[in-house]
ZAKE-291270 format. One record per residue (C-alpha): y, z, x. Coordinates in steps of 0.25 Angstrom, whole numbers, padded with zeros to 4 digits, always signed. Layout:
YZX ...
END
This chain:
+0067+0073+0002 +0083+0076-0004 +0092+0082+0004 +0105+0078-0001 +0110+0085-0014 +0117+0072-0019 +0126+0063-0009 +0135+0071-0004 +0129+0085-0002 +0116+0090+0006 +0106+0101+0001 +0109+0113+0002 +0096+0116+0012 +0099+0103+0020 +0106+0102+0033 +0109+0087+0036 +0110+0081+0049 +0115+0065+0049 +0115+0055+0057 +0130+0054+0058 +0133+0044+0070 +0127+0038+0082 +0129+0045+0095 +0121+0037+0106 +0109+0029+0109 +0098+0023+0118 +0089+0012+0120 +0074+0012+0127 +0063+0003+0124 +0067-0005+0110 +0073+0009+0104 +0086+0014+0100 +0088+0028+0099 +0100+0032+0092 +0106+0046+0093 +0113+0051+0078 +0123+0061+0080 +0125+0070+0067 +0138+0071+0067 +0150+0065+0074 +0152+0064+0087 +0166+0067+0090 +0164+0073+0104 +0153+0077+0115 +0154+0092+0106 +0147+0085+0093 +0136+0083+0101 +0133+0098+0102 +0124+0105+0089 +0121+0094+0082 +0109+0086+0079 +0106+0072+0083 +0096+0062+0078 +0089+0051+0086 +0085+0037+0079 +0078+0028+0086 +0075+0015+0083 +0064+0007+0087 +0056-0005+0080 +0041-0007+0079 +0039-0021+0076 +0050-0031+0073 +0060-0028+0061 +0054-0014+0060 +0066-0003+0065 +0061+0009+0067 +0070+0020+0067 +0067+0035+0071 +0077+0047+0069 +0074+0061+0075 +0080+0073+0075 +0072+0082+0083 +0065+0072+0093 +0057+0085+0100 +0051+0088+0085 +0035+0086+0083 +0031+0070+0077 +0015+0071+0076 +0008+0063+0069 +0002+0055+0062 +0014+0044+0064 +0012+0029+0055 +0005+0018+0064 +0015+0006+0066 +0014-0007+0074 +0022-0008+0088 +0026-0023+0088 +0029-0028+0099 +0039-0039+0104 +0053-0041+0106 +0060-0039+0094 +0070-0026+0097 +0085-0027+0100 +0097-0019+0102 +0110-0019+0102 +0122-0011+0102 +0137-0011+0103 +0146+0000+0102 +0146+0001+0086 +0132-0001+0085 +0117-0002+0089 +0108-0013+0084 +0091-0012+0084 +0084-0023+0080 +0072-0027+0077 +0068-0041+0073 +0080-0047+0062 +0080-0031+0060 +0093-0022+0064 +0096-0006+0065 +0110-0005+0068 +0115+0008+0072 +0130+0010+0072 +0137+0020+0082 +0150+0024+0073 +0156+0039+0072 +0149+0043+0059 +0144+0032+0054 +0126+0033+0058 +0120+0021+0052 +0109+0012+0055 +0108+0000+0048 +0095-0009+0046 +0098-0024+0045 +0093-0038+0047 +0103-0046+0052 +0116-0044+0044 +0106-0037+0032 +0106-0023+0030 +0092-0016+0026 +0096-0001+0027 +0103+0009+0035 +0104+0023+0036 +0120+0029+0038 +0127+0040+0035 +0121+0053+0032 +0106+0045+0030 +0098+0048+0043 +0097+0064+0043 +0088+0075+0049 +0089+0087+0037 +0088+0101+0039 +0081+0110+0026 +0086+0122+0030 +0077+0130+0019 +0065+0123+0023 +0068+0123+0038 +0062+0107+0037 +0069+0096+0042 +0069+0082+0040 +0075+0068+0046 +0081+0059+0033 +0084+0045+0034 +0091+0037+0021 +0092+0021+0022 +0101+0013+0012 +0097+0007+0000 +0104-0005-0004 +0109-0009-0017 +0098-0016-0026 +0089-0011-0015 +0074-0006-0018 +0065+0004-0012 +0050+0002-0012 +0037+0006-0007 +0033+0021-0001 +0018+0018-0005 +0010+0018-0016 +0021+0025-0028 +0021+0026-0041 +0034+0029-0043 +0045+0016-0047 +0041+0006-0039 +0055+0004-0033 +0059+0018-0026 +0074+0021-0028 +0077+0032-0033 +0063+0039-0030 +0061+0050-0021 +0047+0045-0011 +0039+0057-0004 +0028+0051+0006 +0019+0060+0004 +0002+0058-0001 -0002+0065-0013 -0013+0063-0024 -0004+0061-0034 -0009+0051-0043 +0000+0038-0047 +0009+0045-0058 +0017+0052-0048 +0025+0050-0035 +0016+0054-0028 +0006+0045-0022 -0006+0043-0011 +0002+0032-0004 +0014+0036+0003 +0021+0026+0012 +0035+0028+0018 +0039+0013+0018 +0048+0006+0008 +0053-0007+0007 +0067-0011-0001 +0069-0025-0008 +0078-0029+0003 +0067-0033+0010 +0066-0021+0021 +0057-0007+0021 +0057+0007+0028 +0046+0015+0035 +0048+0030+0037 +0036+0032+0047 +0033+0045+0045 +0020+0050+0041 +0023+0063+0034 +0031+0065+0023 +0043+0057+0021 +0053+0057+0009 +0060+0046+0003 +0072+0047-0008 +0073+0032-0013 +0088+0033-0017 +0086+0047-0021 +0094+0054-0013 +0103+0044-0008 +0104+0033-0019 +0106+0023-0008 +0097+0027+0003 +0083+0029+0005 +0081+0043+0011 +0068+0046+0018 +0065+0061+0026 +0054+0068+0033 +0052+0081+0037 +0054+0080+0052 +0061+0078+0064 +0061+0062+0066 +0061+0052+0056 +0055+0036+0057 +0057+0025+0049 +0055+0011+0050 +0064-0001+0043 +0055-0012+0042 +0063-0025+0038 +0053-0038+0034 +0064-0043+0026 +0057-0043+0013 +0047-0034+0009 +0035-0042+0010 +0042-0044+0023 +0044-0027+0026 +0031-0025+0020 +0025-0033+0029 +0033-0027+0039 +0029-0013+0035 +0014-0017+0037 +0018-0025+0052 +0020-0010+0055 +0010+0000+0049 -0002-0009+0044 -0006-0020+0039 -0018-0018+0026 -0032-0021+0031 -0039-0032+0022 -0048-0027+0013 -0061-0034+0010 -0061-0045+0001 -0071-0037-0007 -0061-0025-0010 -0054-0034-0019 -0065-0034-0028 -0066-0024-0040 -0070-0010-0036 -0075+0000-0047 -0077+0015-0047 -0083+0027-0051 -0071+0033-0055 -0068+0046-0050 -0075+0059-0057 -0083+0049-0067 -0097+0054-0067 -0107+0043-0058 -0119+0040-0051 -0125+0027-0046 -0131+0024-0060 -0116+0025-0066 -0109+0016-0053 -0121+0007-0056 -0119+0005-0070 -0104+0002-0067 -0108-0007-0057 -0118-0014-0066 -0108-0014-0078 -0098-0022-0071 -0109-0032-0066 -0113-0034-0082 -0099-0036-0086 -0097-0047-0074 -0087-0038-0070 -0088-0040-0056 -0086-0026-0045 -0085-0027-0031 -0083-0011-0027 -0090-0001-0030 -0083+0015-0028 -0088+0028-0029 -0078+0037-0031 -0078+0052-0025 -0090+0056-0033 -0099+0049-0025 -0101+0061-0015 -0102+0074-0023 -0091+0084-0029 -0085+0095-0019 -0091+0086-0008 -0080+0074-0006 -0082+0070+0004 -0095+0071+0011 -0098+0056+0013 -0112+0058+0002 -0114+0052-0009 -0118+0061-0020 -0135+0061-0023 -0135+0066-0035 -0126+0055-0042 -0129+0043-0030 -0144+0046-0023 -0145+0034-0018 -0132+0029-0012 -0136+0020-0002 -0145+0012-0012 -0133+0011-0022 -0126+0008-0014 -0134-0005-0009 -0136-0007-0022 -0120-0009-0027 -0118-0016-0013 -0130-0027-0017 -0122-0029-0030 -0111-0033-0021 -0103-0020-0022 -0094-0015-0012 -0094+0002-0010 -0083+0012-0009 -0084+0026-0010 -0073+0037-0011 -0069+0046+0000 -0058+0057+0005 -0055+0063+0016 -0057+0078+0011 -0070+0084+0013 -0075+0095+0006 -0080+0107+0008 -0093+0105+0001 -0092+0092+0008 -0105+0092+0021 -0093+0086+0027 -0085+0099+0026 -0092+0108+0038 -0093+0095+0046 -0078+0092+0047 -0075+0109+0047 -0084+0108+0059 -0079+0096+0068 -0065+0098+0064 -0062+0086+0054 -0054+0091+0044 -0040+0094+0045 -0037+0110+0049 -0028+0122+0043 -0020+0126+0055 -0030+0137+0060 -0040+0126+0062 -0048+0127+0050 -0049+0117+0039 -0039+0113+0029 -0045+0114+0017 -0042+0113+0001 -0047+0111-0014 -0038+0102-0019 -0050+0090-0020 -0061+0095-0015 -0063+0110-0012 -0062+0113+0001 -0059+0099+0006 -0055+0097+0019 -0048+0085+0025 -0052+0075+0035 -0043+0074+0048 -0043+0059+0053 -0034+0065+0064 -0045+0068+0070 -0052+0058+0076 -0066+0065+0076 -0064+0067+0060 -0062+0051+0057 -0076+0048+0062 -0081+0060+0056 -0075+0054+0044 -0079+0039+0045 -0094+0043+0050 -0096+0049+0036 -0090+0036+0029 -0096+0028+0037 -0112+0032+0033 -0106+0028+0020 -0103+0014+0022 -0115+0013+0029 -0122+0016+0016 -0113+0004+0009 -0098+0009+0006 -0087-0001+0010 -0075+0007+0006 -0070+0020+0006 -0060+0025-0006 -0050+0036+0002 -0045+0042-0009 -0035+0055-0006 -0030+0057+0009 -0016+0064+0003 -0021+0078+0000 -0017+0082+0015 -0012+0095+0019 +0001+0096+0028 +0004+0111+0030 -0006+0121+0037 -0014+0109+0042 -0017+0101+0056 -0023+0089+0060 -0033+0086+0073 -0022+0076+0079 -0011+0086+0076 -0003+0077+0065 +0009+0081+0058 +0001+0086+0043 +0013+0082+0035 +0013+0067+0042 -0003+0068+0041 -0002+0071+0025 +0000+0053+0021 -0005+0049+0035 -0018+0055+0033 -0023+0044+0023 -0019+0036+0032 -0029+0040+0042 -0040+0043+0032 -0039+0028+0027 -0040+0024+0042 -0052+0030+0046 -0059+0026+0035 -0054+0012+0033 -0056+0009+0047 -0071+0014+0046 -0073+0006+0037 -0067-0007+0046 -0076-0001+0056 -0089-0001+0047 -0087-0012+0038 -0078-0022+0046 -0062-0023+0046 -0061-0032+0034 -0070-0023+0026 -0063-0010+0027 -0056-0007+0014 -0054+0008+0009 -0049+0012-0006 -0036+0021+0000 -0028+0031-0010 -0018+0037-0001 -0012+0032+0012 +0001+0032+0022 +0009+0020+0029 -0001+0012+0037 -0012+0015+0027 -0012+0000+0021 -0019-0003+0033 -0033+0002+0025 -0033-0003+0011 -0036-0002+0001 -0028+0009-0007 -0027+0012-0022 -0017+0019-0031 -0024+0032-0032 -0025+0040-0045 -0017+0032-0057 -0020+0035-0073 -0027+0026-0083 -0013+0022-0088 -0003+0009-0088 +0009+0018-0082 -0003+0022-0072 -0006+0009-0070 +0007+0003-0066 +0012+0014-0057 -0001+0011-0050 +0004-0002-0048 +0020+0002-0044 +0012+0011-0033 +0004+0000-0027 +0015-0010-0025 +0023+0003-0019 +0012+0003-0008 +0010-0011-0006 +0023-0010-0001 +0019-0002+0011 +0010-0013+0014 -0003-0008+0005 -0009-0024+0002 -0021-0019-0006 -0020-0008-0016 -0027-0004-0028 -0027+0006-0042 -0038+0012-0051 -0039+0001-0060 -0040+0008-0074 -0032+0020-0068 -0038+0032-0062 -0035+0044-0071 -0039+0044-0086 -0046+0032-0093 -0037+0020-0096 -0038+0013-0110 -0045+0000-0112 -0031-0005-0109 -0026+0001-0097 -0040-0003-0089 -0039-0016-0094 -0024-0020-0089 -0030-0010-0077 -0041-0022-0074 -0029-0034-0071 -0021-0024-0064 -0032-0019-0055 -0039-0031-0053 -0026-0038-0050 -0025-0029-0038 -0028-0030-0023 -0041-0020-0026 -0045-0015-0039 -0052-0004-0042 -0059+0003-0056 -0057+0019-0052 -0054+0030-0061 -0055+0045-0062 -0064+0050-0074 -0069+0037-0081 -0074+0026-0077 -0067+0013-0075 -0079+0002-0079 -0071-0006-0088 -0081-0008-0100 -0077+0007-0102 -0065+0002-0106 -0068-0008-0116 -0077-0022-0114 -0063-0030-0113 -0060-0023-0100 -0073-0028-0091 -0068-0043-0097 -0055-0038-0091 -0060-0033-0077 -0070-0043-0077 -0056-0055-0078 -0049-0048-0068 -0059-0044-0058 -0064-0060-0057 -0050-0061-0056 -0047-0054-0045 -0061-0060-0039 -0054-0074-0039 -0043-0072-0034 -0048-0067-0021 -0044-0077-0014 -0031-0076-0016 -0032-0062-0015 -0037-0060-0003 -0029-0069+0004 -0017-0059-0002 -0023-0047+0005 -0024-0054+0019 -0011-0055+0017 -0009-0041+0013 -0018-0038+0027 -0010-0049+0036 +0002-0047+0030 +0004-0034+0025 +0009-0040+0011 +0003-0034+0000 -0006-0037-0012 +0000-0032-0021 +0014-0034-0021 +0028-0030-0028 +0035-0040-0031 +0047-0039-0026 +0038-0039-0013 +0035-0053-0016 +0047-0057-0023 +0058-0049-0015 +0071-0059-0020 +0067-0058-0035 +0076-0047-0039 +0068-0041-0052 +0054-0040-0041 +0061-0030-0036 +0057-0019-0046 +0045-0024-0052 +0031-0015-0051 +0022-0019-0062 +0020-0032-0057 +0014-0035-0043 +0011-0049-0033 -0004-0050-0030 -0002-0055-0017 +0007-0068-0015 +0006-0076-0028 +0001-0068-0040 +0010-0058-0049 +0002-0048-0057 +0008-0039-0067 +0000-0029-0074 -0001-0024-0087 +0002-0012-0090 +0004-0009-0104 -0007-0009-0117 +0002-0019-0125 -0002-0031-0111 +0013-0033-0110 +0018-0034-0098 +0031-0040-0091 +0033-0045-0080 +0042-0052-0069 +0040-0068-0063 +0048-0070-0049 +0053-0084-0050 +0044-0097-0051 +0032-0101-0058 +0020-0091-0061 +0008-0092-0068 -0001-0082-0074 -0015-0083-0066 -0023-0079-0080 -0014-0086-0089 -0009-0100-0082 +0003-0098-0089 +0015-0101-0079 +0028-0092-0080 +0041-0094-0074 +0046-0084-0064 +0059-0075-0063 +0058-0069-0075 +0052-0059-0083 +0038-0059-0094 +0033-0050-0104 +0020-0053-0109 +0006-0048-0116 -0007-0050-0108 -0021-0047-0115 -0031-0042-0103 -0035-0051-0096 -0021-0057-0093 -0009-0050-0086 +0001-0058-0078 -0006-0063-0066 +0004-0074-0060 +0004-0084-0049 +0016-0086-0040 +0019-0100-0041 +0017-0110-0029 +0004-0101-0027 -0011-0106-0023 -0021-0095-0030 -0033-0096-0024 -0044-0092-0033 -0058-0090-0029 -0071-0095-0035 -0078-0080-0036 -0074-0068-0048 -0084-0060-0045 -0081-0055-0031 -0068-0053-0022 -0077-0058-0009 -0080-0073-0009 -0077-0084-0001 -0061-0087-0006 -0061-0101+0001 -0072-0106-0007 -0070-0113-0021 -0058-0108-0021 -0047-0113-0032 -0034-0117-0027 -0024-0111-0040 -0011-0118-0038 -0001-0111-0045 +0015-0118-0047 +0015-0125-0033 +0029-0129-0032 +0036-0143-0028 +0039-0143-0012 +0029-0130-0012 +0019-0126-0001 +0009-0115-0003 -0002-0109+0006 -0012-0099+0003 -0022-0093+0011 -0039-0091+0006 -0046-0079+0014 -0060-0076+0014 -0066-0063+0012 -0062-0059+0025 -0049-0062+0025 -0048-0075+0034 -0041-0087+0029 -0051-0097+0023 -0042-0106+0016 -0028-0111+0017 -0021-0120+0005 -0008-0125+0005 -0002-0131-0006 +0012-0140-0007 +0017-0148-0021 +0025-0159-0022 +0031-0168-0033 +0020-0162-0044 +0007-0165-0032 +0001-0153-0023 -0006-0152-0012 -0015-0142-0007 -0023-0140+0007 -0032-0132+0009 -0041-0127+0023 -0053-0120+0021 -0059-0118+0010 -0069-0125+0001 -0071-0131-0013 -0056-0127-0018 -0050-0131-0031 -0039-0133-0034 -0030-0128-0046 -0017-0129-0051 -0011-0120-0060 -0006-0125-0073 -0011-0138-0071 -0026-0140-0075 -0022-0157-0075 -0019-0157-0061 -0024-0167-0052 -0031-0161-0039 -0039-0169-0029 -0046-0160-0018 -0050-0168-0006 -0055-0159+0005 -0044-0146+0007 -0033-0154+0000 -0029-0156-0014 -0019-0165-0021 -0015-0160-0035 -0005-0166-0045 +0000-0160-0056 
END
């Protein structure tokens, strides 16, 4: 939202109301409050017929300032408000003198200075300054055609300094310059629009900001004021958060301390997962001869999905599987779960009107309501839908009895797809929410009830959901996916660009329509597709009017899913113990670089390449001709498919055939490979081969092995010395032991030690 009309003058339908100086202040119970005057105070007269605004900082958990600014405190705040953590412990100070006022957190600092004039708030760590907000930046804005008014807060960018994040855009991966509406909307990955909207970014000095507010809040990256980052909403108060982890890994990290860590998926869900596509034409004898297809090309496939014609036309959702296509669900069912297949089947949260569910819901009051009490209603997807209102405690078990029958019958996982179509005007909810916060918020909730029945029904390390839209807390139920991209490279890489935008708000496990959604790709496309998806936290076959088997394709493509699937398979164990850390930590899977490699100067603006978890680098392929380029960060790496070793800090252009791309280990790295291709859930710690890559002189190096369920099952450590390495290990059994680039090594195992010469 733009209300200047270039630096100097305001819009003509703007009336502006700064934050000139400080007038007064008072502390109660670890909070500041600070009282803005909005003009001078040359005598007791200036504090007649003038607004004030209140800022009051507080602080939720240590080195996390929270600072609130209202205008009109008396005005309504409902709900739905984001779910932080209130840590405890004695981490606040404050202290003043008669220029200024310091709040601080942890090594965090807001400092708030009293001169005539001269509002400012400054955001340091020790003698380090992260942001501040100064004249004419924190504002309450009058539309005075529109009659709508809104609180605006603009923080300074430093020079150099880069703006990241906001959930999951496809837009430039660094947002200077861009002009960033929080807001859900079905728009497919070619726009700027998306189904993941976060208000939290991060900058590459190391710090983020949260604006906690549900609804919809706008943000001009540099794009009104070059130097600022301007964020408003539509309201009377205003809330943000500057979170400061020092790096950010560190913020990221931070970020997820306060709204969530990811729940670990099973071990299974990193397997390959194939569907029925979308409007393709299927019955259980078409799902069966994809099933059987991929068993005779020993292509292996751990999920199965039904997409949302497996109930009938006109009648999403009512729960049924469709007789006439699937008489027999239960028995196929048992059938794809005896050839060890896990099931998921697609659901929304719209009913209907055709739906059995329809009168049901009208009946008990489940759906949301027009303001005279009557269903909302609309055509827009399926005629006469109505929407699910998990404000209301009696819908949510409505809701969750009629997926519940279903995993009864055999399904494991629930696809949310949609949850942003939601009305905001003319509409009410059961508990009274605000409709405008309730429009990103509400996938929140849908993700919850059903991600938490499944933790009820399955077990809390079996739940796993297949999410398209979300709001800030929703990492907490993974897994999500990129929505609706095309058959494409373009397509293909701005799929990429938005996950490692959401990762950042602490998204550890995400996925894409391997092959893209819309259209059919070439032979090509699918096959570059294959490494890239398979190379992913989850990976999934979808599309939208074809199929997405691969010997559609061509014959070459099932010996390229068939690589990389196996693949993926043996490297679990080190994959897995990746996305522990993604649910402990809240550090992603899937990183940027610069996430990883915060001092390396050219990490900063890189987005076709991404860290797979601590120690390996992938960079996809994304044109026909295999030529790619890509960027080393400084030491030794070596190409897991190639063995060739590369030194790091600079840059390489090169030509991959299909099964190659560059796949590199981080030097000083143990890769623990398993002794299983054919399925993600096996025992890690047994047979397991020890992959030492570039273990440096006075080096020491730990890895962690899970099993299935997450628990550590192995520990190896690892030091070199003078050309010799040791290695320890603690749990486990019949390790091996190899070391890259040197086949002639000498390796003696004795026990859970081994001593290796070069």
């Amino acid at each position: 939202m733009k209300f200047t009309n270039g630096y100097w003058r305001i819009r003509e339908e703007i009336d502006p109301v700064y934050a000139v100086e400080y007038y007064d202040s008072e502390i109660k119970n670890n909070e500041l409050t600070v009282y803005a005057a909005t003009k001078h105070m040359g005598d007791r007269g200036d504090t007649l017929n003038q607004p004030m605004l209140t800022v009051t900082l507080s602080s939720p958990m240590e080195d996390v300032i929270k600072v609130s600014a209202v205008h009109f405190k008396g005005a309504l705040n409902l709900g739905p408000h984001y779910e932080v953590t209130q840590q405890g412990g004695d981490f606040i100070s404050i202290t003043e003198d008669e220029d200024k006022i310091i709040y601080t957190s942890g090594k965090t600092s807001a400092i708030i200075y009293k001169g005539m004039n001269a509002w400012k708030i400054e955001f340091k760590e020790g003698d380090r300054l992260l942001t501040e907000s100064s004249y004419r930046n924190l504002a309450y804005m009058k539309n005075k055609e529109t009659k709508k008014n809104y609180m605006v807060e603009q923080l300074l960018l430093d020079v150099g300094e880069y703006v990241y994040g906001m959930g999951e855009r496809y837009t430039p991966f660094v947002k200077n310059g861009q002009i960033v509406e929080i807001w859900n909307e079905d728009g497919g990955t070619a726009s700027e629009q998306t189904y993941k909207n976060i208000p939290f970014y991060i900058t590459n000095k190391g710090y983020g900001v949260f604006v906690g507010h549900a609804g919809d809040v706008h943000f001009e990256v540099g794009s009104e004021k070059v130097e600022r980052v301007q964020f408003s909403v539509c309201t009377e108060q205003i809330e943000y958060y500057i979170l400061n982890g020092r790096t950010p890994k560190g913020t990221v990290q931070l970020y997820t301390e306060l709204t969530g860590k990811p729940a670990l998926p099973p071990s299974w869900s990193f397997g390959l997962w194939l569907t029925t596509s979308f409007t393709t034409s299927y019955d259980e004898e078409t799902t069966t001869s994809f099933i059987q297809g991929m068993a005779d090309r020993d292509i292996p496939l751990h999920t199965f999905h039904f997409d949302c014609f497996w109930m009938k036309g006109y009648e999403w959702c009512n729960f049924e599987w469709d007789k006439d296509t699937f008489p027999d669900p239960e028995g196929m069912l048992k059938r794809y779960k005896d050839r060890g297949l896990h099931i998921c089947v697609w659901i929304n949260s719209y009913i209907g009107q055709k739906s059995a569910l329809f009168d049901e819901g009208m009946e008990h009051g489940y759906f949301v309501k027009n303001l005279d009490g009557s269903v909302w209603q609309c055509d827009r997807w399926q005629a006469g839908m109505a929407l699910v209102d998990f404000t209301n405690p009696a819908a949510c078990k409505w809701y969750e009895e009629k997926l519940e029958r279903l995993i009864d019958m055999g399904v494991d996982s629930f696809k949310t797809d949609f949850g942003e179509r939601i009305p905001v005007t003319g509409v009410k909810y059961y508990d009274g929410s605000d409709t405008v916060k309730m429009h990103n918020y509400y996938a929140y909730l849908y993700n919850k009830v059903v991600f938490e029945l499944l933790e009820r029904k399955l077990g809390r390390d079996k739940a796993l959901v297949f999410a398209r839209s979300t709001a800030a807390g929703g990492q907490k139920f993974p897994v999500h996916w990129g929505g609706d991209c095309t058959a494409t490279y373009p397509s293909m890489a701005e799929d990429l660009r938005g996950g490692l935008s959401l990762s950042l708000g602490g998204y550890g496990f995400w996925s894409h329509d391997i092959g893209g959604f819309e259209q059919t790709a070439s032979a090509d496309v699918y096959k570059r597709w294959c490494a890239f998806g398979l190379l992913s936290s989850h990976s999934r076959l979808h599309g939208s009017t074809s199929y997405r088997v691969p010997w559609l394709f061509d014959d070459e493509a099932c010996d390229i899913l068939r690589k990389f699937v196996k693949l993926k398979c043996s490297l679990m164990p080190y994959l897995y113990a990746q996305a522990v850390k993604a649910h402990k930590e809240g550090i992603p899977m899937m990183r940027p670089m610069f996430l990883e490699f915060p001092e390396d100067l050219t990490c900063e603006t890189l987005d076709k390449q991404y860290m797979l978890g601590d120690s390996l680098l992938v960079a996809p392929i994304f044109k026909e001709s295999g030529e790619v380029a890509y960027y080393l960060p400084e030491g030794k790496w070596t190409n897991y498919l190639t063995g060739e070793v590369k030194e790091g800090g600079k840059w390489y252009r090169e030509v991959f055939d299909y099964f190659h791309l560059p796949l590199m280990v981080r030097e000083n790295t143990i890769l623990a490979v398993g002794n299983n291709e054919d399925k993600p859930d096996y025992d890690y710690a047994d047979g397991t081969t020890l992959k030492l890559f570039q273990i440096q002189d006075g080096v020491q190096v730990q890895a962690m092995i899970p099993d299935i369920d997450g628990r550590e099952a192995m520990t190896v450590s690892v030091s070199a010395k003078d050309g010799k390495i040791s290695l320890q290990t603690e749990g486990g059994k019949n390790f091996t032991v190899e070391v890259a680039g040197h086949p002639e090594a000498s390796i003696k195992i004795s026990g859970n030690q081994a001593e290796i010469e070069l």
